[in-house]
MARFI-260390 format. One record per residue (C-alpha): residue number from 1; x, y, z. Coordinates in Angstrom, 1 decimal, padded with zeros to 4 digits. Layout:
BEGIN
REC	NUM	X	Y	Z
...
END
This chain:
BEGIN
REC	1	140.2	-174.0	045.1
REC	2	141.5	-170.8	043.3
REC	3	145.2	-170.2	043.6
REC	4	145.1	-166.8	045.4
REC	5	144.0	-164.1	048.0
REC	6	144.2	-160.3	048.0
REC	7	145.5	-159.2	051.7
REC	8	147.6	-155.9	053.2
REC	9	150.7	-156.0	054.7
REC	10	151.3	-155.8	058.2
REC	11	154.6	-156.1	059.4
REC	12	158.2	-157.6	058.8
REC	13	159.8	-159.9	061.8
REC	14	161.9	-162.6	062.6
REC	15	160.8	-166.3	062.6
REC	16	162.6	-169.1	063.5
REC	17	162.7	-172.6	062.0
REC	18	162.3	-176.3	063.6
REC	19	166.6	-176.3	063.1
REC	20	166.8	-173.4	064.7
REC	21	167.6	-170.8	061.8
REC	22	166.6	-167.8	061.7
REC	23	164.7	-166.0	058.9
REC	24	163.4	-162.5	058.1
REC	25	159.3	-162.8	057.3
REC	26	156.8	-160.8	056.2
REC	27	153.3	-161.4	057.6
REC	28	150.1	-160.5	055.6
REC	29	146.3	-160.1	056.3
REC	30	144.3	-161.8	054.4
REC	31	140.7	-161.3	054.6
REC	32	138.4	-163.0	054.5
REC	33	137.8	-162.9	051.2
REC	34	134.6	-163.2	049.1
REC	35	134.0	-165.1	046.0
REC	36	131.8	-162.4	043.8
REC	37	131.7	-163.4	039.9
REC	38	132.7	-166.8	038.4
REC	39	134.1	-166.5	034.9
REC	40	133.9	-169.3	032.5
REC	41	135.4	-170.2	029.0
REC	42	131.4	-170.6	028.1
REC	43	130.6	-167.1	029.2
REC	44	133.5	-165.0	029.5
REC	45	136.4	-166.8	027.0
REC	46	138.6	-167.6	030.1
REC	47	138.3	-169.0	033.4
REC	48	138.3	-166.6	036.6
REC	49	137.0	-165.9	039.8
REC	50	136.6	-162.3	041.1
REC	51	136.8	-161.8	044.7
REC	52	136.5	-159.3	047.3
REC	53	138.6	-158.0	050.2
REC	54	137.5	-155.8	052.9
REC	55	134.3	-153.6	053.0
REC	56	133.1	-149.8	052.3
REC	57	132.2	-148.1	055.8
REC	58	128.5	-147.6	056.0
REC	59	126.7	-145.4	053.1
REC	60	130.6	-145.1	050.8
REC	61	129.8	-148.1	048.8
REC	62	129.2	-147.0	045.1
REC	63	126.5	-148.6	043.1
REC	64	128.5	-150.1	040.8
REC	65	130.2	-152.5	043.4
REC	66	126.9	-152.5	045.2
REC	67	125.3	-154.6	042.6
REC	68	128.1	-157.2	042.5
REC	69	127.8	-157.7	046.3
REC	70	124.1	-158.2	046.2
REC	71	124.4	-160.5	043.2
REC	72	126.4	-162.8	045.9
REC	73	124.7	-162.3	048.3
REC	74	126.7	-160.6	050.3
REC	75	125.3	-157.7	052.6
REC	76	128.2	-155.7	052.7
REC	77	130.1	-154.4	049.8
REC	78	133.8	-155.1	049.6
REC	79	136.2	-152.6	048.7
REC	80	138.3	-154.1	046.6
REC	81	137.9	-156.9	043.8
REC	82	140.1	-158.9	042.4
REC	83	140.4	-161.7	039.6
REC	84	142.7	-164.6	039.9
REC	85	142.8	-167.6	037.7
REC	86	140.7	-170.6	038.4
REC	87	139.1	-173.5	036.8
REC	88	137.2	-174.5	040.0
REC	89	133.2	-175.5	039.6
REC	90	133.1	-175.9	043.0
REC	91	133.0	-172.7	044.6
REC	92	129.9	-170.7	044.7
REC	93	128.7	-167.0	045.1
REC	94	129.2	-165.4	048.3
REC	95	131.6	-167.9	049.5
REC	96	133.9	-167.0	052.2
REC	97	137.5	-168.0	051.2
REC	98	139.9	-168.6	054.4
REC	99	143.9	-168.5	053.8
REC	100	143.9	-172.1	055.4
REC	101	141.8	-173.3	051.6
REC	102	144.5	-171.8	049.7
REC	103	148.2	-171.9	051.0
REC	104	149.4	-174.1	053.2
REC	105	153.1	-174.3	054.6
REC	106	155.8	-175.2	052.3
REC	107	154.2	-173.7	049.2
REC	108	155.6	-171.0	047.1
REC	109	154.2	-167.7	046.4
REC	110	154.2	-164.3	043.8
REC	111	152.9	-161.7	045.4
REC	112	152.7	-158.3	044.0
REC	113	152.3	-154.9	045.1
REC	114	152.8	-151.2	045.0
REC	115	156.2	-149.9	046.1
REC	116	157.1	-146.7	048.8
REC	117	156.9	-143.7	047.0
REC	118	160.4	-141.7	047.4
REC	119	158.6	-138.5	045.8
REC	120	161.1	-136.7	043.2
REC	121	164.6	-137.6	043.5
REC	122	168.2	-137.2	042.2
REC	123	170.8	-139.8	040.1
REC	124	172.6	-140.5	043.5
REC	125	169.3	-142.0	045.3
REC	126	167.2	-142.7	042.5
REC	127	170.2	-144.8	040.8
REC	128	173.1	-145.0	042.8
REC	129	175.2	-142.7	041.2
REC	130	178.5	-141.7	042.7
REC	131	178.7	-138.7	042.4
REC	132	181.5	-136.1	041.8
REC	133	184.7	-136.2	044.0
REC	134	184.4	-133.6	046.9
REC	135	187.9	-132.1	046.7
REC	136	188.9	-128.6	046.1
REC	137	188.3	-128.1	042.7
REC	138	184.6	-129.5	043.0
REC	139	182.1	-126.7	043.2
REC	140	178.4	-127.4	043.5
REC	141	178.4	-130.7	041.5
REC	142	179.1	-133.2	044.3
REC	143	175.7	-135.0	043.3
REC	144	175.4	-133.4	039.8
REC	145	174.6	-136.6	037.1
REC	146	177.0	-135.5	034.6
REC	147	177.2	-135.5	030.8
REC	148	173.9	-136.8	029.3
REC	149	174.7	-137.1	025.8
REC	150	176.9	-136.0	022.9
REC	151	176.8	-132.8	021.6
REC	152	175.7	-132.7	017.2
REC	153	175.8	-136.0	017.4
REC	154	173.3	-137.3	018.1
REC	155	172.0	-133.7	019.1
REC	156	169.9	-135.2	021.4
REC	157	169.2	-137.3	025.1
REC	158	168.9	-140.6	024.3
REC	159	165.7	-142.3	025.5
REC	160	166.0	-144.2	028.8
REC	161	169.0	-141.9	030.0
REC	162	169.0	-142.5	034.1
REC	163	168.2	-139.1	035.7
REC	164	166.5	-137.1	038.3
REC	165	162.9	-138.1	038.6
REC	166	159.8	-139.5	040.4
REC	167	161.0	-142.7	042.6
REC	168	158.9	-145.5	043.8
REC	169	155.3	-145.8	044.0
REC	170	155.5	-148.1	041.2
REC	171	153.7	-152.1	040.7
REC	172	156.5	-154.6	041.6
REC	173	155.9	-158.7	042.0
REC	174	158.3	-160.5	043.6
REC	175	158.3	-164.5	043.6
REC	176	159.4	-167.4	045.0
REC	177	158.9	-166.2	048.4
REC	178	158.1	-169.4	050.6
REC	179	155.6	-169.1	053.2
REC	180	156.4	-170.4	056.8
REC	181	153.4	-170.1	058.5
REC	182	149.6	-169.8	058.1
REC	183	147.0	-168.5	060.6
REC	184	143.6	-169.5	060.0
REC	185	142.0	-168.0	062.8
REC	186	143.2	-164.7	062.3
REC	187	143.3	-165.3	058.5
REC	188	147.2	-164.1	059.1
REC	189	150.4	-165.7	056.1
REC	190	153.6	-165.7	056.9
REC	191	156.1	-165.6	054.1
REC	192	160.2	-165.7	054.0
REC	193	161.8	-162.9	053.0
REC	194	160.5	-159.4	052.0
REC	195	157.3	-158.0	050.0
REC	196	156.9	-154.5	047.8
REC	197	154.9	-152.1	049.8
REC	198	154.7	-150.1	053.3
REC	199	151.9	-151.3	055.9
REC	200	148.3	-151.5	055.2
REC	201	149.9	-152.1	051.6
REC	202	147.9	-153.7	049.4
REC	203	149.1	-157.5	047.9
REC	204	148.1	-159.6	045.5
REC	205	149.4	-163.2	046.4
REC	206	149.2	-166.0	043.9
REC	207	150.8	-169.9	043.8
END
């Protein structure tokens, strides 16, 4: 069976173990998912499947995807594909994949995602700057970022300098996060700790 799923994000909670401890989890969606395209070393140069999560709403499928689904045999076309390392023969076209095939409890998971935009933002926020002392001589640089650079030499800002800018809304992957639980019925994993990404979010989770 392949190693992953694509799912969203649904919310963050509290579970509580066998021993009684508790532990801050994040539960995911995910899918069902579709097998569409099988890559193979033969064919491709590497070994893949590509599957699909979720479907367009009736007549906003484009006929790009649209071809993919109907090679599968699918009748709906799924929204968004996916490819995730596999050396499996067994699984064929149009397959439905249920979280309960892939992870099980115990097992430990990357799972990546996009984070919260923060929109543009200052050095204090954006890199947890401190800031200029707010006594009586301060005037209107309490969140200023200060000097950025020398002045003929180098005669310039030195690449990387930490200041004001966009925040968030960036790829992040997070691993080792162990999941606790898993749903079959309502294709629902549980994992411990926390995952990039606001609700609905989209996540890539991988062994």
């Amino acid at each position: 069976m392949i190693k992953g799923l694509i799912g969203r994000k649904l919310d963050q909670t509290e579970f509580f173990t066998e021993q009684g401890k508790r532990l801050v989890v994040t539960r995911i969606n995910t899918g069902p998912c579709f097998v569409l395209q099988l890559k193979t070393v033969d064919k491709d140069g590497y070994d893949a499947v590509q599957i699909g999560f979720e479907a367009y709403r009736k007549n906003k499928d484009p006929k790009t995807k649209t071809g993919v689904a109907k090679k599968a045999g699918l009748t709906e076309t799924p929204r968004f594909l996916m490819e995730i390392e596999s050396s499996d023969n067994e699984l064929k076209l149009g397959e439905k994949i249920i979280v309960d095939q892939v992870f099980e409890i115990g097992d430990t998971v990357k799972i990546t995602g996009t984070t919260k935009g923060k929109g543009f933002q200052g050095v204090i926020k954006r890199w947890g700057f401190k800031g200029d002392s707010r006594t009586h001589g301060t005037k209107h640089t309490e969140r200023a970022p200060g000097s950025i650079g020398s002045s003929a030499t180098p005669s310039r800002v030195l690449k990387g300098k930490k200041m004001s800018g966009r925040m968030g809304g960036v790829q992040q992957t997070v691993g080792r996060l162990k999941v606790v639980a898993v749903d079959a019925e309502q294709n629902i994993l549980t994992v411990a700790g926390v995952v990039p990404g606001p609700k609905k979010g989209l996540l890539k989770i991988v062994k």
